[in-house]
C-alpha positions as CSV (number, residue, x, y, z in Angstrom):
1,X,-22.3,-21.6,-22.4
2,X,-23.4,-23.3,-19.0
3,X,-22.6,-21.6,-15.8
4,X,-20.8,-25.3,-15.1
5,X,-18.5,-24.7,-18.1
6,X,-18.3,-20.8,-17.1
7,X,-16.9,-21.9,-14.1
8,X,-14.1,-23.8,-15.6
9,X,-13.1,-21.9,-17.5
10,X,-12.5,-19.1,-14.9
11,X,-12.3,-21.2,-12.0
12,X,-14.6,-18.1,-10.3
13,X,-17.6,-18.4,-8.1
14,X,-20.8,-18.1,-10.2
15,X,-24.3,-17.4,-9.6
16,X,-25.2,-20.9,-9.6
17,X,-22.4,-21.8,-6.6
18,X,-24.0,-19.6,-4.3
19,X,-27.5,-21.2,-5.5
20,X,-26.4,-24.7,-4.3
21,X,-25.0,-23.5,-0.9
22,X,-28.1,-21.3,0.3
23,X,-30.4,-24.3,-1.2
24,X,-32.4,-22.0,-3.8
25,X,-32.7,-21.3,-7.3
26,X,-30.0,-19.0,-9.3
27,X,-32.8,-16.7,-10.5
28,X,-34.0,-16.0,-6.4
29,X,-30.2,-15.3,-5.8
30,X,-30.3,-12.8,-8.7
31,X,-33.2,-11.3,-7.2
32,X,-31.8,-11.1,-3.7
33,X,-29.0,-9.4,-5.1
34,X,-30.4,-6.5,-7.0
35,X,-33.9,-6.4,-5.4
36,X,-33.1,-7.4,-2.0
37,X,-36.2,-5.8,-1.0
38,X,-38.5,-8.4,-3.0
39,X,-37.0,-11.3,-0.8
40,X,-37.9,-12.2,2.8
41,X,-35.4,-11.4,5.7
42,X,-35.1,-15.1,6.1
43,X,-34.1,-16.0,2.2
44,X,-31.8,-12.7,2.0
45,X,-29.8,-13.6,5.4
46,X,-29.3,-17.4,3.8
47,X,-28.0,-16.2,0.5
48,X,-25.8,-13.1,2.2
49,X,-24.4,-16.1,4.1
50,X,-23.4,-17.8,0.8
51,X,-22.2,-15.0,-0.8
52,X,-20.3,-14.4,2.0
53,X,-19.0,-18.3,2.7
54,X,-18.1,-17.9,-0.7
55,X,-16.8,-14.7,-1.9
56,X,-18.8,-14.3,-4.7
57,X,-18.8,-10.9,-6.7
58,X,-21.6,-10.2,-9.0
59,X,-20.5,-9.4,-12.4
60,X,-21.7,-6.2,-14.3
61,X,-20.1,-5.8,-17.1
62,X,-23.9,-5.9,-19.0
63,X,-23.5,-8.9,-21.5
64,X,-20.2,-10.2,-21.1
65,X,-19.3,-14.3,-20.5
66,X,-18.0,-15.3,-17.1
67,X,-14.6,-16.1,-19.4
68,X,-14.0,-12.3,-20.2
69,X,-12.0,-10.0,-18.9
70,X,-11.9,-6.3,-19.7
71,X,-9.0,-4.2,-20.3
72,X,-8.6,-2.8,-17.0
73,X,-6.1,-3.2,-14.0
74,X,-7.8,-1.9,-10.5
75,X,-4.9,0.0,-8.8
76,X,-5.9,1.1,-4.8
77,X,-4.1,3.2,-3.2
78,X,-4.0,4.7,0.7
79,X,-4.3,8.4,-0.5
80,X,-3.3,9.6,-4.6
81,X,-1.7,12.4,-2.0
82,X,0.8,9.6,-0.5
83,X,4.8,10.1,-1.3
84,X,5.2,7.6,-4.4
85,X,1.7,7.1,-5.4
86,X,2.0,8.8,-9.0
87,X,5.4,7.3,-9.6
88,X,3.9,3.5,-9.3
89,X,1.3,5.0,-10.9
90,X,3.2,6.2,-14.0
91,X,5.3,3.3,-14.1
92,X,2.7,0.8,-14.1
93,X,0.8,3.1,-17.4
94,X,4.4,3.0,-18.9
95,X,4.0,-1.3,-19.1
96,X,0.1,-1.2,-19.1
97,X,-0.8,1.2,-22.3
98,X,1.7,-0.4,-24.2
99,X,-0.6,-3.3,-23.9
100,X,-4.0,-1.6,-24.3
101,X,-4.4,-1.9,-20.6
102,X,-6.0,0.8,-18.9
103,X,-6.1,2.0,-14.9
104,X,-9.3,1.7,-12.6
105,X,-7.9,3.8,-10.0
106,X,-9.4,3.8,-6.4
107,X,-8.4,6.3,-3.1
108,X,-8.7,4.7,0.1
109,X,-8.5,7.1,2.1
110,X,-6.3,5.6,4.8
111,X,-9.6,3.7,5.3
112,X,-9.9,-0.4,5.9
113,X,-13.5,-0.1,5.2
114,X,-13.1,2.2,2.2
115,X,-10.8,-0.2,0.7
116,X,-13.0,-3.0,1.0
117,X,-15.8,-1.0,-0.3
118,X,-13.9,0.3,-3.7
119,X,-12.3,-3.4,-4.1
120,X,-16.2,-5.5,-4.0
121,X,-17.3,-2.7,-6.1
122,X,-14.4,-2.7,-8.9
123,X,-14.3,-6.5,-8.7
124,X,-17.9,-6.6,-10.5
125,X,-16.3,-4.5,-13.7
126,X,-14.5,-7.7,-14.3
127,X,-11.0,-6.6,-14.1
128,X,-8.1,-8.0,-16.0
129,X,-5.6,-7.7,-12.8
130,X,-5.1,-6.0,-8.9
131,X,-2.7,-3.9,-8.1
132,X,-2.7,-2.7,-4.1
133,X,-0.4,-0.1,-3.1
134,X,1.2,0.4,0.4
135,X,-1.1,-2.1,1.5
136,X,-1.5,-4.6,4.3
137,X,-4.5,-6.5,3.2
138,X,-7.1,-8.1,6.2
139,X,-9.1,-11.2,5.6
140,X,-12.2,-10.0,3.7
141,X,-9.5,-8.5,1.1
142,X,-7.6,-11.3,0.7
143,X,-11.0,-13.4,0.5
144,X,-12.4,-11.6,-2.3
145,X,-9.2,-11.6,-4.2
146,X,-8.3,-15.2,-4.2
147,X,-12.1,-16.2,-5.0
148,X,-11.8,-13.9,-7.7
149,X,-9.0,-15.2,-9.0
150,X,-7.2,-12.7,-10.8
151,X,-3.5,-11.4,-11.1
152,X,-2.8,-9.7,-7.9
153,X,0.5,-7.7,-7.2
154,X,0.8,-5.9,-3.7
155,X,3.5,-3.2,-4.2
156,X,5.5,-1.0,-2.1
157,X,6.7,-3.3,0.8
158,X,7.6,-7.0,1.2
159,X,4.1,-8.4,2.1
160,X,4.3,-10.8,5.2
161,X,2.3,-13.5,3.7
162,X,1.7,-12.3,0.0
163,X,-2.0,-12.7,-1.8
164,X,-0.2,-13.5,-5.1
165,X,2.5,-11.6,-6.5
166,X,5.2,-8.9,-4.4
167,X,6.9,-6.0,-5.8
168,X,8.8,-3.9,-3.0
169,X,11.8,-3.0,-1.0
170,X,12.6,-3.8,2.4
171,X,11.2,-0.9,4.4
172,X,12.6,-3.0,7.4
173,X,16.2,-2.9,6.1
174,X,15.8,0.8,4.6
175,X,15.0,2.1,8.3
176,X,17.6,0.2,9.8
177,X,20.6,1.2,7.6
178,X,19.5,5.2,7.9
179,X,19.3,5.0,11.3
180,X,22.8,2.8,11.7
181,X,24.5,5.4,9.6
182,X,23.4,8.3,12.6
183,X,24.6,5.9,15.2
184,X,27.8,5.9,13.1
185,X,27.8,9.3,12.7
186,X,28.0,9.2,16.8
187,X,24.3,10.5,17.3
188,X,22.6,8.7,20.2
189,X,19.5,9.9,21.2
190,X,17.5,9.4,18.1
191,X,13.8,10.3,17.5
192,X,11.7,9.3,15.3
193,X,8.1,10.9,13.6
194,X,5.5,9.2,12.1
195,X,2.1,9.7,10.5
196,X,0.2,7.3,9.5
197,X,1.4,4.4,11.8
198,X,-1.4,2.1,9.9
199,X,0.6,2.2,6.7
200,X,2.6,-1.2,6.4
201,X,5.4,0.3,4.6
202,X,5.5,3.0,7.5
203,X,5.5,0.3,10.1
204,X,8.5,-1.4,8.3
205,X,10.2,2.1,8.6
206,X,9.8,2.5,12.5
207,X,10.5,-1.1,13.5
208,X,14.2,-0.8,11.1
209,X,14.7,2.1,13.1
210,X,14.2,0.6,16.6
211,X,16.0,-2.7,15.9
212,X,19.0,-0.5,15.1
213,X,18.6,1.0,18.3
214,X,18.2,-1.7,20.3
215,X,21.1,-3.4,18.6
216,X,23.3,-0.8,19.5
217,X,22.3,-0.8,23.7
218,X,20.1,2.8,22.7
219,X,16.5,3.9,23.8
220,X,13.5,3.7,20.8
221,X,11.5,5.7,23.5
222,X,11.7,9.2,21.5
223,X,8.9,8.4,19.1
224,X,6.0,10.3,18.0
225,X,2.8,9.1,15.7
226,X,0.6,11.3,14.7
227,X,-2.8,11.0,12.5
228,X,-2.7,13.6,10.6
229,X,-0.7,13.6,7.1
230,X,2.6,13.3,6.6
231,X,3.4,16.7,5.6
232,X,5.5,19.7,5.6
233,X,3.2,21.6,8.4
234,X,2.6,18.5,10.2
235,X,6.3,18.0,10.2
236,X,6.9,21.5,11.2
237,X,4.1,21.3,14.0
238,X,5.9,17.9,15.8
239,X,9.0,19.5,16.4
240,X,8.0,21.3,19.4
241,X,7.1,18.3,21.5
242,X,9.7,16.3,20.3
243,X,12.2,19.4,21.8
244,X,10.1,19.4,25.0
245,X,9.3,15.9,25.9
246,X,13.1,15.1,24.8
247,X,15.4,18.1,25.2
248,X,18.3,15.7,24.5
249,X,17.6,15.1,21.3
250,X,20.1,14.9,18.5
251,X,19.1,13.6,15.5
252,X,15.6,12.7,14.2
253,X,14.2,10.2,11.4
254,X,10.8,11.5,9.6
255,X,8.7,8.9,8.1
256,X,8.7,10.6,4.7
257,X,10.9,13.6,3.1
258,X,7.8,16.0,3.7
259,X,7.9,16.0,7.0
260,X,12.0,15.9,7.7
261,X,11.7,19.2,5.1
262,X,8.7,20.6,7.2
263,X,11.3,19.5,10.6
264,X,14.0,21.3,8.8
265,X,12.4,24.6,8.1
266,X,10.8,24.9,12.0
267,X,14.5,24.7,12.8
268,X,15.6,27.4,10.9
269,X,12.5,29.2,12.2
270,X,13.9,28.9,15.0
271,X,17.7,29.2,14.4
272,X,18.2,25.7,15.7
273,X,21.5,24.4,13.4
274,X,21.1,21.2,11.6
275,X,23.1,19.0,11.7
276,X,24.9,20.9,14.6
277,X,21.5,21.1,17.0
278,X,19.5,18.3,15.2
279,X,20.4,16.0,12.8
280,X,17.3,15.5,10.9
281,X,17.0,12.3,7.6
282,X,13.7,11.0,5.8
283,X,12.7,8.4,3.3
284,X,11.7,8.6,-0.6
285,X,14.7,11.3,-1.9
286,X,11.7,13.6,-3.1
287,X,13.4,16.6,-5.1
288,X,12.3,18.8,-1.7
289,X,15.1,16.7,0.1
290,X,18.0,17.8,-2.5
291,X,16.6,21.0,-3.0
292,X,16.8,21.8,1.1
293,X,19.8,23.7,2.1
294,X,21.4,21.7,4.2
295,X,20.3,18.9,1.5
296,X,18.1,16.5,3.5
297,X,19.6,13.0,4.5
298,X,17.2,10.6,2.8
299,X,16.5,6.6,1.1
300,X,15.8,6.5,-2.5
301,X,12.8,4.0,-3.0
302,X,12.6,2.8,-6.6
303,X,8.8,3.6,-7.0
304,X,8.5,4.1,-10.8
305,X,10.4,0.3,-11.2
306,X,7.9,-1.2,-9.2
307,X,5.7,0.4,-11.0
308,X,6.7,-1.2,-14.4
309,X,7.8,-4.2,-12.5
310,X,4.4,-4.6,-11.5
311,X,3.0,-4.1,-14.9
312,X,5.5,-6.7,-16.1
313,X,4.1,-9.4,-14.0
314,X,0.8,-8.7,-14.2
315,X,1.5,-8.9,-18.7
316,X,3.0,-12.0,-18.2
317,X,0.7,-13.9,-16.0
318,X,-1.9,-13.1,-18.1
319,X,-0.2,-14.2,-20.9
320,X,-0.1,-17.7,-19.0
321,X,3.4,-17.6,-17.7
322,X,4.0,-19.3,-14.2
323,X,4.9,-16.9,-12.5
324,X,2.3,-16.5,-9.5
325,X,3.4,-16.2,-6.2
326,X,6.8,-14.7,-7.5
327,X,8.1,-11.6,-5.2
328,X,10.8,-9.2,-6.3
329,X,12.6,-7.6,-3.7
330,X,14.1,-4.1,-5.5
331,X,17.2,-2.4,-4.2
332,X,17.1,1.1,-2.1
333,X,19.8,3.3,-1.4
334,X,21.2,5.6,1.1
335,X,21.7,9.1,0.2
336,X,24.3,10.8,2.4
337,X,23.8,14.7,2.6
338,X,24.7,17.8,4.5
339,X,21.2,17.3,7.0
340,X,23.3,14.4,9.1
C-alpha cells in the first residue's frame, strides 16, 4: 500500500508528509529520526522543524500498516497514588476487556513535561484510543493528539475547550454546593487546603469554593496551597498555620478526603472539637471519610462511571458511531455527616 493511500485511510501524518515539508527524501527523514547522528545539524534542524509543524509520531509497532491499530487504550494519569485513579482505572478495564482491549498505563508524575514525554512515546505503539485523567492538556498535547487522530476522552472534570470527547462532573459546582451548605450551616470564616493547585479538577474545587464565598459578602482569603501530596500527614501538618495565620477559623474545606481525615485527627490530637471548634468537609466520599468518627462531611464523585463511561465512548467511536466531540456531564452528590 502507498504511503498516499496509508494516509487516507488514517487521515495521520506519514513519513512522506514530513518529507515534502523539510524538502528531502522519506528515507533521509527515516534516517534523521533513528540515526540523527548520521545527518548534518543543518538537515536534522529542517526535518525536527517538520516533525514538529506537523506533529508527526513515528510508528513502531515493527511491521504493521499505517491503517492498524493495536489493542491498546493509553490511559495517563497525574500520580496512580491520586484519590480516584484506580476507580477510572477499573471502570474503564470493566468496558475495555470485554472488548479485548487492554490498558497502556502511564504516571505523570504531576509533571507537564513527563506527560508529554509518556504521550510522544505511547503514541508510536499505535494505540487504539487516549484516555487523560485529571488532566488540563497544553498545546503540544493537544497537537500530537489531534494529528494523531485517535479517540480521545479527557476524564475527571469538564474540559474547558475539550480535545475530543469529556467524561466528568462539575468540580466547579461540587465546591460551591459544599461550601454553600457551611454558609448554611451559619459558618463564616471558611478555609480552605489544597495540594496540588496544578491539578484542573483541584482548581475547579477552590474556585466553587470562593464563588460561594463571594456570593455570600464572605472573605476567600483563608487559603492554603501546598506542593506536597494530598495526604493524611500533609493534611495533619497544615492545620497549624491555618489556626495561626487565622485564629478565627471555623470551618475548613480539604481538597481531597485524605487530607480533611489527616485535618481531623491533628484536631483530636489536639482536643480541638469538630464540628464544635472546626468544622472540617472534603471531596471523593473515600471509605476513610465514613469510617472517621465524627463521619467526615464529603462529595461523592462517580469515578468508576466515568470510568466505564469512558470505555463506552471510546467502543463506540471506534465502532464508527458519531459520537466525537460528545461530553457527559455525571451527577455528584453531597454527603451530609456529623464533621459539619
Amino acid at each position: 500500500m502507498s504511503e498516499a493511500k496509508k494516509r487516507r485511510s488514517t487521515g495521520r501524518v506519514t513519513l512522506n508528509d514530513v518529507a515534502q515539508l523539510a524538502g528531502v527524501g522519506a528515507m533521509t527523514v527515516s534516517r534523521a529520526l533513528r540515526t540523527p547522528e548520521l545527518v548534518s545539524d543543518k538537515m536534522r534542524e529542517r526535518i525536527e522543524a517538520a516533525v514538529d509543524e506537523l506533529g508527526y509520531i513515528p510508528n513502531r509497532a515493527a511491521g504493521a500498516l499505517a491503517s492498524a491499530t493495536s489493542q491498546t487504550i493509553v490511559v495517563i494519569v497525574p500520580s496512580l497514588t491520586d484519590c480516584g485513579c484506580g476507580e477510572v482505572i477499573a471502570g474503564l478495564q470493566q468496558s475495555l476487556r470485554r472488548e479485548g482491549y487492554q490498558i497502556m498505563l502511564g504516571d505523570a508524575q504531576h509533571l507537564k513535561r513527563q506527560e508529554e514525554s509518556l504521550l510522544t512515546s505511547f503514541l508510536q505503539h499505535n494505540p487504539a484510543a487516549v484516555v487523560l485523567f485529571g488532566s488540563d492538556p497544553g498545546e503540544t498535547i493537544r497537537m500530537r493528539l489531534k494529528a494523531a487522530r485517535l479517540p480521545v476522552v479527557e476524564v475527571g472534570a469538564m474540559a474547558r475547550s475539550p480535545i475530543d470527547m469529556n467524561v466528568g462532573v462539575s468540580n466547579f459546582d461540587a465546591g460551591y454546593q459544599l461550601t454553600r451548605h457551611l454558609i448554611e450551616r451559619g459558618y463564616r470564616n471558611i478555609g480552605f487546603l489544597c495540594a496540588r493547585q496544578e491539578q484542573w479538577m483541584l482548581q475547579q474545587r477552590m474556585q466553587g469554593w470562593q464563588k460561594a464565598l463571594l456570593d455570600n459578602y464572605l472573605s476567600p482569603d483563608a487559603i492554603i496551597n501546598t506542593s506536597e501530596r494530598p495526604s493524611f500527614s500533609t493534611g495533619a501538618a497544615m492545620l497549624g498555620e491555618f489556626l495561626l495565620r487565622w485564629p478565627e477559623l471555623d470551618a475548613l474545606v480539604c481538597v481531597n478526603d485524605e487530607l480533611a481525615a489527616g485535618v481531623l485527627f491533628e484536631c483530636q490530637r489536639r482536643h480541638l472539637n469538630v464540628p464544635g471548634k472546626l468544622a472540617i468537609a472534603g471531596f471523593d466520599d473515600l471509605d476513610v471519610a465514613r469510617a472517621c468518627h465524627p463521619a467526615l462531611t464529603s462529595v461523592r464523585i462517580p469515578y468508576h462511571q466515568m470510568g466505564r463511561e469512558a470505555a463506552e465512548l471510546i467502543l463506540r467511536q471506534l465502532a464508527g458511531e458519531e459520537v466525537a466531540g460528545m461530553s457527559l456531564a455525571l451527577d455528584f452528590q453531597l454527603q451530609k455527616r456529623q464533621s459539619t
